[in-house]
C-alpha positions in Angstrom: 0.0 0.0 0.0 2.7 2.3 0.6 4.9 1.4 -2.5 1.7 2.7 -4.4 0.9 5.9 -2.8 4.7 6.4 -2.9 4.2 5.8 -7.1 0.9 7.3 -6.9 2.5 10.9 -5.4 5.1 10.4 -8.1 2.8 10.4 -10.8 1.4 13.6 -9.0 4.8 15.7 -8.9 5.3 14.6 -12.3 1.7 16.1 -13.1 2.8 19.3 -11.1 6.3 19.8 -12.5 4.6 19.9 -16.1 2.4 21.9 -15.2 4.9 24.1 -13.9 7.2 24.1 -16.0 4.4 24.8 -19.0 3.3 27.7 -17.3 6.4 28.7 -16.6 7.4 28.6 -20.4 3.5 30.7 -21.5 5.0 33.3 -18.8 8.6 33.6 -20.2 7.3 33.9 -24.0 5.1 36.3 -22.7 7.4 38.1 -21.0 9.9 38.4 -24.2 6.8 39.8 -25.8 6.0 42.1 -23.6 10.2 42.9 -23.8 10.6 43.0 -27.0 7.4 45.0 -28.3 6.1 47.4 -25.6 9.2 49.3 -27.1 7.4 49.8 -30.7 3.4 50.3 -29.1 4.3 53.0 -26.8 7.7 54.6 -28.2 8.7 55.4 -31.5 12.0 57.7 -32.9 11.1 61.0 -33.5 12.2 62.1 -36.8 13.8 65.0 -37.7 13.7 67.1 -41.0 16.9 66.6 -43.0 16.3 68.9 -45.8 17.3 72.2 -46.5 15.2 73.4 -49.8 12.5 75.5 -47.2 9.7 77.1 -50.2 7.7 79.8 -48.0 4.9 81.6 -49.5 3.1 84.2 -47.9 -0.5 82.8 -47.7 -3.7 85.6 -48.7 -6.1 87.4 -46.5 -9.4 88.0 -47.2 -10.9 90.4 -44.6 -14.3 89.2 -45.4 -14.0 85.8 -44.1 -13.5 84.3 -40.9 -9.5 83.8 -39.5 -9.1 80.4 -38.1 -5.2 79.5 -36.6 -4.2 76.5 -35.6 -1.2 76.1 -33.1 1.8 73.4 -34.1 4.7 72.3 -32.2 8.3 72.0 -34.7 9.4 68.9 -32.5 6.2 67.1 -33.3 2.1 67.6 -33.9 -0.3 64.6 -33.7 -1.3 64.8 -37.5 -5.3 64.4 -37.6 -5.6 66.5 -35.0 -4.2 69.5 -37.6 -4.8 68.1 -40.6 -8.6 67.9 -40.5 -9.8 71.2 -38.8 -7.2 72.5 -41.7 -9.3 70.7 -44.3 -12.8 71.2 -42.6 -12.7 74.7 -42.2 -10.8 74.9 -45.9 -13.4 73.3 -47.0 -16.3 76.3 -46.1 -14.5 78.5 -48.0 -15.5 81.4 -46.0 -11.8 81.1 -43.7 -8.6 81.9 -43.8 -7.2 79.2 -42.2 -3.4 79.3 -41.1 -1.0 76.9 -39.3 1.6 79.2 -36.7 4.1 77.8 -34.5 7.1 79.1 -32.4 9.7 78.3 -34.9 9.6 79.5 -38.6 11.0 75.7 -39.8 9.4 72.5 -40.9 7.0 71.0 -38.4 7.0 67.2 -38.0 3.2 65.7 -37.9 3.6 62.2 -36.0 5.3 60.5 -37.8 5.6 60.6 -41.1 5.4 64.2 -42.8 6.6 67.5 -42.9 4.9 71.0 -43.3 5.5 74.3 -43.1 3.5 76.9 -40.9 2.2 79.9 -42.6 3.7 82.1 -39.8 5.4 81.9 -36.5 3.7 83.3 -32.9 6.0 86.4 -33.4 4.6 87.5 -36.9 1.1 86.7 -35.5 1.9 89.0 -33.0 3.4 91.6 -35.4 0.3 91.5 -37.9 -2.3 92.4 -34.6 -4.2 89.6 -35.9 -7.2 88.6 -33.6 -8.3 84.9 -34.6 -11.5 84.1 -34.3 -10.9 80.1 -33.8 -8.0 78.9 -32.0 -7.5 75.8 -32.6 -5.0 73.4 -30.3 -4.0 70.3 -31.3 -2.0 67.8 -29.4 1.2 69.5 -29.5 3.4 67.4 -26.2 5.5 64.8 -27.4 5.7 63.2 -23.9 2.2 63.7 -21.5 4.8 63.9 -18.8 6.2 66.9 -20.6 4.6 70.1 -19.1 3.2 72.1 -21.9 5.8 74.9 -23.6 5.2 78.2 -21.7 5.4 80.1 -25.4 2.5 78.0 -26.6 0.3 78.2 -23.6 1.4 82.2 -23.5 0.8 82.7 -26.9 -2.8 81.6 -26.4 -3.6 83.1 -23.8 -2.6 86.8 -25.4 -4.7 86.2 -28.5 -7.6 84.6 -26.5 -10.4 88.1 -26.2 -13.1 86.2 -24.5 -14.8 86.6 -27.4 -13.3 84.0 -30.3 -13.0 80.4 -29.7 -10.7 77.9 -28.4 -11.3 74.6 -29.6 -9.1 72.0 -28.2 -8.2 68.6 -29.9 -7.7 65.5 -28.6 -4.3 65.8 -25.9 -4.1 69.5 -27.1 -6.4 69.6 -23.8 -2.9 69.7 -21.5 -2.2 72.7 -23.6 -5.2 74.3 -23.3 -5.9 73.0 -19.7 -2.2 74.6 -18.5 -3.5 78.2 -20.0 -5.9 77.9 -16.1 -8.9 79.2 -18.8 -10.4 76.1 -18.5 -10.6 76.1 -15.0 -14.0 75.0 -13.3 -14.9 74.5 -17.0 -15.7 70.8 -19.0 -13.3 69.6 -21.0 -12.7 66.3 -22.1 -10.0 64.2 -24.1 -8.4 61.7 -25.7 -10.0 58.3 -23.3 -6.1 56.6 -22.9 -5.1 59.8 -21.6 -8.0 60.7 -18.9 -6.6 59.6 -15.6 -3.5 61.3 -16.3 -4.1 64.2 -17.6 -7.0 65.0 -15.0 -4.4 64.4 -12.2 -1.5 66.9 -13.8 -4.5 69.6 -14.3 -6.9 69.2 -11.2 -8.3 72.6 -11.8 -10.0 71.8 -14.9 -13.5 70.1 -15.3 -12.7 66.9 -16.8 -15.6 65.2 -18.4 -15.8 61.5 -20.4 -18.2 60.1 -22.3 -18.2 63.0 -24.8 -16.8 64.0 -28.4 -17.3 67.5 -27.8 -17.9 69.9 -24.4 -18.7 72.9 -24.6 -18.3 76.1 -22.2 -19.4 79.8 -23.8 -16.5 80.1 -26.1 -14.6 77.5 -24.4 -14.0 73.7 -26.5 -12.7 70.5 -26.8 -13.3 67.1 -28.2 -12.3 63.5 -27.0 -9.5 61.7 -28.5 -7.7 62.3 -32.0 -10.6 60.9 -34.6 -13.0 63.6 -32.9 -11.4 66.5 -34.4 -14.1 66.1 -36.8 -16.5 66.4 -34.2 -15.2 69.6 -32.6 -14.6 71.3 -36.2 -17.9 70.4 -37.5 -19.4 72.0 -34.5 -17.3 75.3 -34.4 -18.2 75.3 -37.9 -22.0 75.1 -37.5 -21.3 78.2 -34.7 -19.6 80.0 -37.4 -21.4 79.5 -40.9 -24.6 77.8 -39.5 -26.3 74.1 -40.1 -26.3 74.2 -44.1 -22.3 75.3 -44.5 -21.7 72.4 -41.8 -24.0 69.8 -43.3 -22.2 70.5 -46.9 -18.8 69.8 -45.2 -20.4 67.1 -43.4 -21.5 65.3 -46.9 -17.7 66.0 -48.1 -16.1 64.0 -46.3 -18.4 60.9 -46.2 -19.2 61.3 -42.6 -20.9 58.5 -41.3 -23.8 60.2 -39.3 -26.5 62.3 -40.3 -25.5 65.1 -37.6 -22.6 65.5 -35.1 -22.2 62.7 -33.0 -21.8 63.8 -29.5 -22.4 60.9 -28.2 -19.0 59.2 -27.3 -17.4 56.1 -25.2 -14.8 57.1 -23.3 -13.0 53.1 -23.7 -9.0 53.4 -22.9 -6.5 51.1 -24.4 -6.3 48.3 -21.8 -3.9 45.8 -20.7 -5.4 43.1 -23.4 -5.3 45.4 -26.1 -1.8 45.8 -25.6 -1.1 42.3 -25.8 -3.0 41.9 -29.0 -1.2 44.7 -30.2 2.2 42.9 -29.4 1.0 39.7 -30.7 0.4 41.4 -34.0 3.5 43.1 -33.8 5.4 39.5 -33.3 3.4 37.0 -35.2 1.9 38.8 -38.2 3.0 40.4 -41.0 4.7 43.9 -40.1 4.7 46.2 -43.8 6.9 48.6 -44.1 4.0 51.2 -45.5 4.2 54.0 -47.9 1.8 57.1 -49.0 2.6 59.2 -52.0 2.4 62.6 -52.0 1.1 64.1 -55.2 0.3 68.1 -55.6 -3.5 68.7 -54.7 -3.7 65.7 -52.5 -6.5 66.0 -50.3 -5.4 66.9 -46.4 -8.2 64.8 -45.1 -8.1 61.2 -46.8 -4.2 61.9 -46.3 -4.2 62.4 -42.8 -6.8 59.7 -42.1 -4.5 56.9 -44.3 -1.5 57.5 -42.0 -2.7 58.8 -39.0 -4.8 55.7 -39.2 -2.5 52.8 -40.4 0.6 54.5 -37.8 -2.0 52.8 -35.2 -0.9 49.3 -37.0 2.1 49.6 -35.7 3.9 48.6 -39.2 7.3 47.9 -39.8 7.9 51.5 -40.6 5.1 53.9 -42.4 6.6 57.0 -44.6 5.7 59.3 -47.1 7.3 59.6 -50.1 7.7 62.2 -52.9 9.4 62.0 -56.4 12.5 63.3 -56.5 11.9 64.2 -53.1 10.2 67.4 -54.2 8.0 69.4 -51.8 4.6 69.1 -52.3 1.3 71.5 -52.6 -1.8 70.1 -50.7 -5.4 70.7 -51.6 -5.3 74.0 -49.7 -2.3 74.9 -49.8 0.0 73.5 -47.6 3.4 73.0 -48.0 4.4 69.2 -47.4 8.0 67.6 -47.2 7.8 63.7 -47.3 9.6 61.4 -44.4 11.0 59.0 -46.7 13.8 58.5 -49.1 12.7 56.6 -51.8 17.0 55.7 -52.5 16.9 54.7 -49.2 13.5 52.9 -48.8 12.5 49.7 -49.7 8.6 49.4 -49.0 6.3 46.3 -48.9 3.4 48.8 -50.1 2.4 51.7 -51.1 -0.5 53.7 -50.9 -2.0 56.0 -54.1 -5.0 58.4 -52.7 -5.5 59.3 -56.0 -4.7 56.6 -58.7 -5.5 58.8 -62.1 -2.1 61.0 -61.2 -0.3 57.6 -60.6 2.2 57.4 -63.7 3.7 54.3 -65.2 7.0 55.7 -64.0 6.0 56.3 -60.5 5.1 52.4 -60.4 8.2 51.9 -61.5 9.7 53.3 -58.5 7.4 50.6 -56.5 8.0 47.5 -58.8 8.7 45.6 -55.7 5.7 47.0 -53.3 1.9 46.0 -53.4 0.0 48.8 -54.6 -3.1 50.4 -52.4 -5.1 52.5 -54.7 -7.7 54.5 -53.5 -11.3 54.7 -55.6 -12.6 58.4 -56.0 -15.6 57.3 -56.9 -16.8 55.5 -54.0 -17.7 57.8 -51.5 -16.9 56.4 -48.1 -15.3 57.6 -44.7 -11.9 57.8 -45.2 -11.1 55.6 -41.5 -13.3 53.4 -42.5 -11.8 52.7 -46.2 -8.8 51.8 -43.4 -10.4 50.1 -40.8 -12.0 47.9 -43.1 -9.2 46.7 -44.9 -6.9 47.0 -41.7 -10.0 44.3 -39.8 -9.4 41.7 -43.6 -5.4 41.8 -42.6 -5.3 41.5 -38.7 -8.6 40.3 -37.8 -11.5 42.3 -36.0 -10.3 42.5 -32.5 -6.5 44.1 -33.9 -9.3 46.7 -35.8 -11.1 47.4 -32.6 -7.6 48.0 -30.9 -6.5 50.9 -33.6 -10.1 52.1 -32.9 -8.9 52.4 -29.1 -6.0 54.6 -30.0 -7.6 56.8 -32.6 -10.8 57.1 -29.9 -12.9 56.8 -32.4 -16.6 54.8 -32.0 
């Protein structure tokens, strides 16, 4: 009897040791996950500018029309958070719409293009000009970073009381660090909440929202609801009809402003999936052409939007490396080097300017081409396709980051 419970408690440590020793491998290839990815999902090299052919152009002023600026950081501006109150309120046609930062150099939009601002904060200050949108998009490369003191200064001088601030996304630590939104709701991106809410106790944080709204005072949740808050400064400008016809532009999925909004953070899971995609699935190295008269909208939302895959590497490019005019006139500098590059694909926004030669250039890389004619949401175009590579729950994790539902 004893020989067998001594065998039978062998055959039980056996049991326990392989157990052990299997959950002890889950936890070490987890582990090198974690290691070897959290890296990529929550840290990336900022790039840096390397060329030296700067075009400026002095943009025109039409006194008759409404004067809209929006505020950039040179060391780096989240990119839909510009890019689509610059096309939105373009798109009216009753606004002058300018991009001003500190520095009279290239800005970097995360991660993967250049532009220039149309002024700096000291020739906005020399022209007297009172805005009557200020617009602040997330402009802190680190949330731990407290806000730069010319930014938040240089808003508060050209705030009267009477124009409008309308906050973007983590461009609420800017505007939260002016004290103007003090006792007053303001809301942003849902990752972001807890921390920012402790750095700025003073002002009334808020979830659950795209847009709040105090008097003059705005701001929207997280980066994909800078359509939200532009569409709604918009119908405060111009009225319902200007803001429905911008609205119908851009394919937006709702018959009205959705202010409606769930305040979901990236989670612990999400991060995991994201690593898992970043280990086990095909990482692209991703590429976006830039053509003159691309549209600043579709643009933004195809990078901004596939960044959040986390790829191997996601550029734009230019031929010849030449600077490039947007719809409304921006000037764009691309990230990438196509001598340098080699990319797995390549994204055309509009495939009737897309020459035999400039597939040449790509004869190794998938081509992405984007129909004109089918009139959808441009995240959604991505989302869609992003949900056929990775599955549904990687395309619900990018929806996390961009806070968009």
């Amino acid at each position: 009897m004893q020989l067998y419970m001594t065998k039978t408690n062998n055959k039980i440590m056996k049991k326990i040791k392989k157990v052990l020793l299997t959950l002890f491998t889950v936890l070490l290839v987890f582990s090198l996950v974690l290691y070897f990815s959290l890296p990529q999902v929550f840290s990336q090299k900022i790039k840096a500018y390397k060329g030296n052919n700067v075009a400026w152009s002095t943009p025109a002023f039409d006194s008759a029309k409404k004067t809209i600026i929006i505020i950039a950081d040179n060391d780096g501006t989240e990119m839909f958070d510009l890019m689509a109150p610059f096309y939105l309120f373009n798109r009216t046609q009753k606004a002058n719409v300018y991009v001003v930062s500190e520095k009279k150099s290239p800005i970097l939009l995360f991660n993967s293009l250049f532009i220039l601002p149309h002024y700096s904060f000291a020739e906005i200050d020399s022209l007297q000009l009172t805005p009557d949108v200020i617009v602040v998009p997330n402009v802190t490369v680190h949330l731990h970073t407290p806000p730069k003191s010319s930014t938040v200064n240089f808003i508060k001088r050209h705030y009267t009381g009477n124009n409008i601030i309308l906050s973007i996304c983590d461009g609420s630590a800017t505007a939260a660090a002016t004290g103007l939104y003090d006792g007053k709701p303001i809301t942003t991106h849902a990752s972001d909440y807890n921390t920012l809410k402790k750095k700025f106790p003073g002002a009334g944080w808020v979830r659950n929202v795209s847009v709040t709204q105090s008097g003059n005072l705005y701001s929207t949740a997280g980066v994909s609801n800078a359509v939200e808050g532009s569409l709604t400064g918009i119908k405060r400008l111009f009225g319902e009809q200007t803001m429905q016809a911008v609205l119908h532009d851009v394919a937006y999925p709702h018959a009205d402003i959705q202010l409606e909004h769930q305040s979901q953070a990236v989670r612990k899971g999400d991060v995991i999936k994201i690593a898992s995609k970043i280990l086990f699935k095909k990482n692209y190295k991703i590429a976006v052409l830039l053509t003159d008269g691309v549209n600043e909208f579709e643009l933004a939302s195809v990078l901004d939007t596939y960044m959040r895959t986390f790829p191997k590497s996601i550029n734009s490019f230019s031929v010849g490396g030449k600077n490039i005019t947007s719809k409304y006139g921006l000037t764009l500098y691309a990230s990438g080097d196509l001598k340098e590059d080699q990319v797995n694909e390549v994204h055309v926004l509009d495939p009737k300017t897309f020459t035999p030669s400039e597939q040449d250039l790509f004869a190794t890389a998938g081509i992405i081409r984007y129909s004109q004619e089918q009139k959808l949401y441009p995240i959604e175009i991505c989302l869609k396709r992003i949900a056929a590579l990775y599955g549904n729950n990687f395309k619900n994790c990018v929806k996390l980051t961009l806070d968009y539902n």
